[in-house]
C-alpha positions, 0 to 999 in steps of 0.5 A: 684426816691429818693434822699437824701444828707448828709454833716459833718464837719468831725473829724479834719476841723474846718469849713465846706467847702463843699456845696451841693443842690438838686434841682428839675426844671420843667418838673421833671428835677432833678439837685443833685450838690456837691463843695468842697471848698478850701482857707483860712479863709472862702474862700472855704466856700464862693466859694463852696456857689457862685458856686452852687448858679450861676451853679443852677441858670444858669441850672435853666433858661433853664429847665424854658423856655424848657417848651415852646420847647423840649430840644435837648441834645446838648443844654442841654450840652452847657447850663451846660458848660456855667453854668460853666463858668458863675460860674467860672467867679463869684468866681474869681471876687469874689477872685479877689476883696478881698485880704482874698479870694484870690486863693479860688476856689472849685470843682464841680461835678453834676448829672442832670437827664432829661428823661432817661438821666443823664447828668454829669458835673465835675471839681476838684476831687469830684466824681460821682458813679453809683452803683449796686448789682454786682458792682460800677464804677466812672463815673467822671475822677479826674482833680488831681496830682495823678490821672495824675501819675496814668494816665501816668503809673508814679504811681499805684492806690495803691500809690496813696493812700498814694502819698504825694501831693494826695490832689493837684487838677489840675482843680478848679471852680474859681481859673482862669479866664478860666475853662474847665468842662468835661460833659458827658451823659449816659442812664439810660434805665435799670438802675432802681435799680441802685444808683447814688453817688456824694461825696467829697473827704472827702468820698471815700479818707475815705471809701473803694469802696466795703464798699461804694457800700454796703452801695448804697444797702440800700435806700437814706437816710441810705446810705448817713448816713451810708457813712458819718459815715464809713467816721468819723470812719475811721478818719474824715479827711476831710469835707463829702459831701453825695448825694445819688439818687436812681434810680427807 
């Protein structure tokens, strides 16, 4: 397994507010994690940062003392909910103690590869693909206005390309006391060949979904490369957040 992440300020931001960690935990337990932050001055900057350092943390404490028993999977689950909300709770008290902070918040989205599972968690719009020579599916459901729209039939995909509030989350990591994370797990058993994406935004709201499944046919480091250049190209939006792991 490879695995390579890539962020850019973008073309038109004039700070980089997404954050991304690749973390490797005992018994070759990888941990890829992308927050794309949110709020004025440095307000997202400061929330993606405090969410992928408690998260990481708190994923961290048992991968370390699974080595004295085998992990089940509902444990593995619950532990990231809590990572989660442990998170949430550091970034709102972090917002709620300085008045230039307030409202921050940011989205989380992460793959944890144990075994031959891949556990996914998510809040916010950051989104997690999996991708192969024949196709590419998102394997994260959107917390977002549009994504609602489109849920409910009020919208299609098409529209919401261009919808007006596109960009309005329904979920983020610190913005109230209470967070709900959708957590899922998938086998990876005869998944070799295949890549795992996780991106902001930045990305696939730049890059068409076949030109990014075309990039994944390349390895980490040049895919990750290559989808944040197509992202500048196609205007650099937004801040581009990258993490491409290759499935072996």
């Amino acid at each position: 397994m490879t695995c390579y992440g890539k962020t850019d300020i973008g073309k038109k931001r004039k700070a980089n507010q997404d954050n991304f960690l690749i973390k490797v935990y005992p018994q070759n337990v990888l941990a890829c994690i992308v927050c794309d932050g949110m709020g004025g001055n440095a307000g997202g900057e400061i929330a993606s940062e405090t969410a992928i350092r408690v998260f990481s943390e708190g994923i961290g404490k048992i991968f370390t003392d699974s080595s004295r028993h085998p992990l089940k999977s509902g444990d593995i689950a619950s532990a990231l909910a809590h990572a989660v909300v442990t998170a949430n709770a550091e970034v709102y008290k972090k917002a709620q103690s300085d008045e230039g902070l307030r409202g921050m918040g940011t989205t989380l989205v992460a793959a944890i590869i144990v075994g031959d599972t891949l556990y996914t968690v998510n809040v916010g719009d950051s989104r997690l693909y999996m991708a192969n020579k024949d196709n590419i599916v998102r394997l994260t459901h959107d917390h977002s206005l549009v994504q609602h729209l489109i849920d409910t039939g009020e919208i299609t995909e098409e529209q919401a390309k261009t919808y007006p509030q596109k960009n309005v989350i329904t979920r983020a990591v610190g913005v109230s006391q209470d967070i709900r994370p959708d957590i899922a797990s998938i086998s990876l058993a005869g998944k070799g060949g295949s890549s795992l994406l996780l991106c902001s935004d930045g990305l696939y709201g730049m890059v068409k979904k076949e030109d990014i499944a075309s990039c994944l046919c390349k390895d980490a480091e040049t895919a990750a490369n290559e989808l944040i250049s197509a992202a500048n190209d196609a205007g650099g939006n937004d801040n581009i957040t990258a993490i491409v792991i290759k499935l072996d």
